[in-house]
N, C-alpha and C positions, 0 to 999 in steps of 0.2 A: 674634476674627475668625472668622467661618463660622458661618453659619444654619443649619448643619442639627439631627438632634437631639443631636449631643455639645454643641454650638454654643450653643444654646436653652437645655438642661439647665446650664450652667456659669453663664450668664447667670442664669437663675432658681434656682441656688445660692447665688451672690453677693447679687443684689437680697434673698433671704429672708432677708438678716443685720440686715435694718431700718433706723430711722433713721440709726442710730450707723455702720453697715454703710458699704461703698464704694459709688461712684457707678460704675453700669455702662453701659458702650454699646459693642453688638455691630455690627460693620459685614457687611456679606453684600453680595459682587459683585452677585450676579443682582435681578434685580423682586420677588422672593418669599421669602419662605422656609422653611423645614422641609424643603430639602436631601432626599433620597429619601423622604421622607413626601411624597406629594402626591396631593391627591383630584382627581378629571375625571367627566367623564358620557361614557355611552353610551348611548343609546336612551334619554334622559332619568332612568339612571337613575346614584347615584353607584358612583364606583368607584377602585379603587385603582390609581392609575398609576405605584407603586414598590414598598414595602413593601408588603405585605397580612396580615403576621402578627407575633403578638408571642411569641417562645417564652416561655412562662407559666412554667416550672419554675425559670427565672432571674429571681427577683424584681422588678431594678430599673424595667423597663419596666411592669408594671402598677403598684408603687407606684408610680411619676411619673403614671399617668396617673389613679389614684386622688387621688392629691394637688391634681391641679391642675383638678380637677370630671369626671373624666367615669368615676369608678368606676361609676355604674349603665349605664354602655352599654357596660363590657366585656362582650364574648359569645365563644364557644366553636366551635370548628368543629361543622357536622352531621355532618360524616363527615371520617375523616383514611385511608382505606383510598387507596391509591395502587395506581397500574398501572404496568407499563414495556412500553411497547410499540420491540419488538425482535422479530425474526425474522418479522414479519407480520402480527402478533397485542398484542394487549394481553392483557399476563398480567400476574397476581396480583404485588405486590410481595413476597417472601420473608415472613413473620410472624418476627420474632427477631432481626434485623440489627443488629450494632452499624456503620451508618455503608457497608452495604453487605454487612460482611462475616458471613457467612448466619451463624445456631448452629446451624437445623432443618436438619438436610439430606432429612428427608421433606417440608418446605416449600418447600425448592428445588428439590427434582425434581418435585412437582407441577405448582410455577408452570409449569416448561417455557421459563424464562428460559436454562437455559445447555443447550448439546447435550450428548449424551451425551456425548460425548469431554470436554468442559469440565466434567460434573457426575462423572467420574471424577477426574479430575483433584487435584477437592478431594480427594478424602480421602486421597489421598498427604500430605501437612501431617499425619497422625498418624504417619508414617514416615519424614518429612524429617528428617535432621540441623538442630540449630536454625541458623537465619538471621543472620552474627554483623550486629549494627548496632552500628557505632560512632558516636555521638551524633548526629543527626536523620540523617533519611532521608525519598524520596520517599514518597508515599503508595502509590502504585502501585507502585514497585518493592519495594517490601518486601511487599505482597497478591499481588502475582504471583508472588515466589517461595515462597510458601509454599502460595497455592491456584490459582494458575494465571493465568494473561490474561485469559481468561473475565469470571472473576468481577471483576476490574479493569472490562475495558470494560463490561459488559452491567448492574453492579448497583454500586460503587464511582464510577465515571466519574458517572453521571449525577446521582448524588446531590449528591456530590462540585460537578458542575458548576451543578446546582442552586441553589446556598449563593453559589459562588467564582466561577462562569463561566469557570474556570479549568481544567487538566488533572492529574488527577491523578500523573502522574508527575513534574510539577513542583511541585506542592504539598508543603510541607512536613508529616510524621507529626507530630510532635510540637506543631506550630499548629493544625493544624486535626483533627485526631483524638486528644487526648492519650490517651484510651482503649486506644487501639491504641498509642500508643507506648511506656507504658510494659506491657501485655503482651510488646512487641518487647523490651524492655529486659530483661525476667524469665523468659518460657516460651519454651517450645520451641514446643510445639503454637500455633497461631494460633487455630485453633476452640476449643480449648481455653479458651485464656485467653477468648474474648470468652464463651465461655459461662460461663465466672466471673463477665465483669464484667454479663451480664445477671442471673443470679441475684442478685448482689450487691445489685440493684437493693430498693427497698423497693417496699412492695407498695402503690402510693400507684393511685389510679384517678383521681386529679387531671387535666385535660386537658394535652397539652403545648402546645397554643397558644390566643392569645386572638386576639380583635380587638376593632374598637371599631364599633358600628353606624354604619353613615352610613360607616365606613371608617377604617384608621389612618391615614390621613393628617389624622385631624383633632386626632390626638394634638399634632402641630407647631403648630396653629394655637391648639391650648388651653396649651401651656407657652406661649408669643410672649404672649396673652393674661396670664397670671397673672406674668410677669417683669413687663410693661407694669405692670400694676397695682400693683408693688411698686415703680416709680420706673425700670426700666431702660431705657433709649432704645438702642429697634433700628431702625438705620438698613439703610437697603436701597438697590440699588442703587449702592452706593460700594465701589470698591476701595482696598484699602493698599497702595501702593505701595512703603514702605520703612518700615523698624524700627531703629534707631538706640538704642544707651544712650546714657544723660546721668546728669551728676553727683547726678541725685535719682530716677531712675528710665529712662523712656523718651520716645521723640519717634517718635510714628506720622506718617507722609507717606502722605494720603489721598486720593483725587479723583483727578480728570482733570488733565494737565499744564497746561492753559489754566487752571484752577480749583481748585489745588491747597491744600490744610489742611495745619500744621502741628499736630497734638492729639499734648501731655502726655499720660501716665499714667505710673499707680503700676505697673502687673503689666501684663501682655500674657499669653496664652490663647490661642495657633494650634488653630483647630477645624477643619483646612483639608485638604485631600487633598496624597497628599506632595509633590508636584513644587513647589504654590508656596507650601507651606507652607519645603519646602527653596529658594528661592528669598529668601524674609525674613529665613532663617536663615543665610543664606551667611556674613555680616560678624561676624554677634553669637556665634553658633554651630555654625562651619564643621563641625566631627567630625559634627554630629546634620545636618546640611545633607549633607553628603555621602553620609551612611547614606540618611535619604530620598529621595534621588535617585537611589539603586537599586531602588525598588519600583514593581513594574509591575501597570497597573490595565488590566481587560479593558472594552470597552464590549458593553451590551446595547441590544432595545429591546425594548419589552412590547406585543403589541398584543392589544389591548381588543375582542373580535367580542360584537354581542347577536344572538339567532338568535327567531324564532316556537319555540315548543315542538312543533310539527308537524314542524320541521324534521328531526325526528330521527326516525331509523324505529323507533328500542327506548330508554326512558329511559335516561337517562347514569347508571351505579354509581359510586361512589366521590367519593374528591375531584379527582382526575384523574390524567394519567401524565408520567413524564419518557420519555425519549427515549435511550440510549445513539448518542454522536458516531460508532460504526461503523457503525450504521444511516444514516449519509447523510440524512436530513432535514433540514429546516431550523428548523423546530420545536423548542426543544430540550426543552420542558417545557411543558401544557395543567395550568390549572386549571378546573374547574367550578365556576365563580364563585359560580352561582348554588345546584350543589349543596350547595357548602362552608360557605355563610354564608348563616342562615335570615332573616337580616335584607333581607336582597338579594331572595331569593325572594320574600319577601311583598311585597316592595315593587311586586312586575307581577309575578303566577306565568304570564303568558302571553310572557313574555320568559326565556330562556335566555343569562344571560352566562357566555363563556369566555375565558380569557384564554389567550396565546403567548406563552412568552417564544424569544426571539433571541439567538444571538451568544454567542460566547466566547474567550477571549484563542485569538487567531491566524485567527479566522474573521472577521474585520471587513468582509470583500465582499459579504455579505448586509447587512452594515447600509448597504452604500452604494447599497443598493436606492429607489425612491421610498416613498412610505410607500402608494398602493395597488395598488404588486408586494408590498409585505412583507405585506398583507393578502392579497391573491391569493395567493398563495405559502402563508401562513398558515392560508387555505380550504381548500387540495388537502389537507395533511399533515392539518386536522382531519375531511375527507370520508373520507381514507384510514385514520382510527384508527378513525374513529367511524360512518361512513357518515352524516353529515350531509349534509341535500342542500339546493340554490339556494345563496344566497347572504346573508350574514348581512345583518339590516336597518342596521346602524350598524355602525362601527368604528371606533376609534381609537389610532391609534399613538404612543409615549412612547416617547424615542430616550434614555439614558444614557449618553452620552462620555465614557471614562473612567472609569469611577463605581466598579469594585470590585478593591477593594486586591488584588493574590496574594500570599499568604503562602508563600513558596519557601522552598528547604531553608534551615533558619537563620535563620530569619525573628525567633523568638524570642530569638538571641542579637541580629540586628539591634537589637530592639527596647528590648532591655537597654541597649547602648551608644548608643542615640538618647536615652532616657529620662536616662544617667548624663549625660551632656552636657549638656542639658539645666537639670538641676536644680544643672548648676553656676555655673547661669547667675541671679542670684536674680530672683524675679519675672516669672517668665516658663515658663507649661506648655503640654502638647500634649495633645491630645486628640481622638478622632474614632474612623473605621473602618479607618486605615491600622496601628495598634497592637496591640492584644488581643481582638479580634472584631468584627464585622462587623453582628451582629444586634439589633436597636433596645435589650437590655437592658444588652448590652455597651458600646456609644457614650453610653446613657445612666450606666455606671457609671464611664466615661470622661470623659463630662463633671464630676460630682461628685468624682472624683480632682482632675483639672485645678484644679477651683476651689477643695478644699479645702489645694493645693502653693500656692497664690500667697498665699492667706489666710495660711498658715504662714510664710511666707517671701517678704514682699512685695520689692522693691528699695527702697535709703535709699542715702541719702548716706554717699559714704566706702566702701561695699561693691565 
């Protein structure tokens, strides 16, 4: 159950077992699917109205999209140089960051992201007694005490909120930066250890992200395509209403109450965001039901501006900037669509697309904006970074309710006692972006877990 890509991916895990294989059929609430994969136009041209990137260095999501035909149109950012604009200005993102937290400190007093009082600050973390943490911690309380507030709000926050939409002091260290948590677990120094874990690094010049021309969101509509092709029926438009074991397996309750199905199976596979994912699970698997129904998801919306390239009085550098939440905008993060991805550009170099994103867990009264305030609104914040002037020829707004999981302190022991529950249940997995990450390789490695737990361990009679 769920269309999007953990959803998609498990489905075309399952159908690729062949003849002899199971018979599979994915049910998806909504009209569509591929779930935050989705492509739109703007100024006639296409574009990403959710994802727009595939972090390249974690394999599973290009090999899926290799696999399922579109390895010749992955392509590679033009530029990944990022801005933060804070204090007035757009400044250089730090060169060296693990996740915000600086190694150069001649790269961060350049930028001119933190004041003087804030870029003194850091280098106390060589003279701080270590930080004790006993097992997980916020992200930002554990960065603040060792380099200050600063670097929290102005270069951590926004990354941070970039990813999660989330705040960093409730974010858990150990989910979403393990980098940093296990330095917290071992060194004293905080600079210290991340400049370990940079150098650590290999000296690979591989890109860190991909896409796909034409956009990732066509990633979801070419897995839907090749499951199809292997036998699996994905139905759309239909919800589950209830999940029931029985003496040979399970009984899905599907449809409208006027119109309701009774459909068998062998295994069941929740690809579902937690709340009704916890909701199916109440009867069958109360412990994992009740874990899920602690996790809180932020809503965004994204909106899509296409500009004349006149519009700008100086070419736009980089790939664009995020936005630190002390700065009071409403903007929280500008990509340069068109600088980003050469495929976009050619496609009209006399069109300039940007995109906005919106919104972050606790800020929802901007999203309850019309969608052309959240454009209007969207215009000032890009005039005021960039001096863009009139008014963009198109725009389009994409509203996400609910759509990204927060990983809070403990998140990863949550996820352990959803997962044991779970698997004690035979025949029946979870999988999605409420678990082990959020980013298309992880929901895709998410889905192939899921499918190959029921494979192993389908439901029988007697169990």
């Amino acid at each position: 159950m769920g269309g999007g890509i953990a959803g998609l991916t498990a489905a075309y895990a399952l159908s690729r077992e062949g003849a002899t294989g199971p018979r599979v059929t994915l049910f998806e609430t909504s009209a569509v699917l591929g779930g935050k994969l989705r492509v739109g136009q703007v100024a006639g041209l296409p574009v990403d109205e959710g994802a727009e990137a595939i972090l390249a260095r974690r394999p599973e999501g290009t090999e899926l999209a290799r696999a399922v035909g579109l390895g010749a149109e992955l392509v590679h950012p033009a530029t990944t140089a990022a801005a933060v604009w804070t204090r007035g200005a757009l400044r250089p993102l730090p060169a060296g960051h693990v996740m915000g937290v600086p190694t150069d400190l001649r790269a961060l007093a350049d930028s001119g992201v933190l004041s003087p009082g804030g870029l003194a600050r850091v280098s106390l973390d060589a003279l701080l007694l270590r930080t004790p943490v006993d097992g997980d911690i916020a992200v930002g309380r554990y960065v603040a005490a060792r380099l200050g507030r600063e670097v929290v709000d102005r270069l951590v926050e926004p990354l941070l909120g970039g990813v999660y939409a989330g705040h960093a002091d409730n974010l858990s260290l150990a989910a979403t930066v393990p980098q940093l948590a296990e330095i917290a677990a071992r060194e004293r120094s905080l600079l210290a250890g991340a400049r370990r874990v940079r150098a650590a690094r290999p000296p690979d010049s591989s890109p860190v992200f991909a896409g796909v021309s034409g956009g990732v969101g066509r990633l979801a509509a070419a897995v839907s395509a090749a499951a199809r092709s292997r036998g699996a029926q994905l139905r759309t438009g239909v919800t589950v209403r209830g999940l029931r074991r029985t003496p040979t397996g399970w009984q899905l309750t599907v449809g409208p109450a006027s119109a309701r199905e009774e459909m068998p199976a062998d295994a069941v596979i929740l690809a579902l965001p937690a709340a009704p994912a916890a909701r199916l699970l109440a009867d069958v698997a109360p412990a994992a039901a009740s874990e899920l129904a602690g996790v809180a998801y932020a809503s965004v919306a994204i909106v899509m501006t296409a500009w004349p390239t006149a519009a700008f009085p100086r070419p736009l550098t980089g790939s664009g900037f995020l936005v630190p939440p002390v700065d009071g905008r409403v903007v929280k993060a500008a990509t340069y669509s068109s600088r980003k991805w050469g495929w976009l550009a050619a496609a009209d170099p006399g069109v300039v697309v940007v995109r906005c994103s919106v919104g972050r867990l606790g800020d929802e009264a901007d999203l309850q904006r019309d969608d052309a305030e959240l454009v209007s609104l969207a215009t000032a914040d890009l005039a005021a970074a960039t001096g863009v002037r009139g008014r963009p020829v198109d725009a389009r707004v994409t509203r996400w309710g609910g759509s990204l999981p927060q990983y809070a302190v403990g998140h990863l022991d949550r996820v352990a006692r959803i997962r044991a529950a779970v698997a004690a249940v035979p025949g029946l997995a979870v999988c999605g972006a409420a678990y082990d990450g959020i980013g298309i390789p992880a929901c895709v490695a998410s889905g192939r877990a899921a499918a190959a737990q029921v494979l192993r361990r389908p439901a029988g009679r007697g169990e």
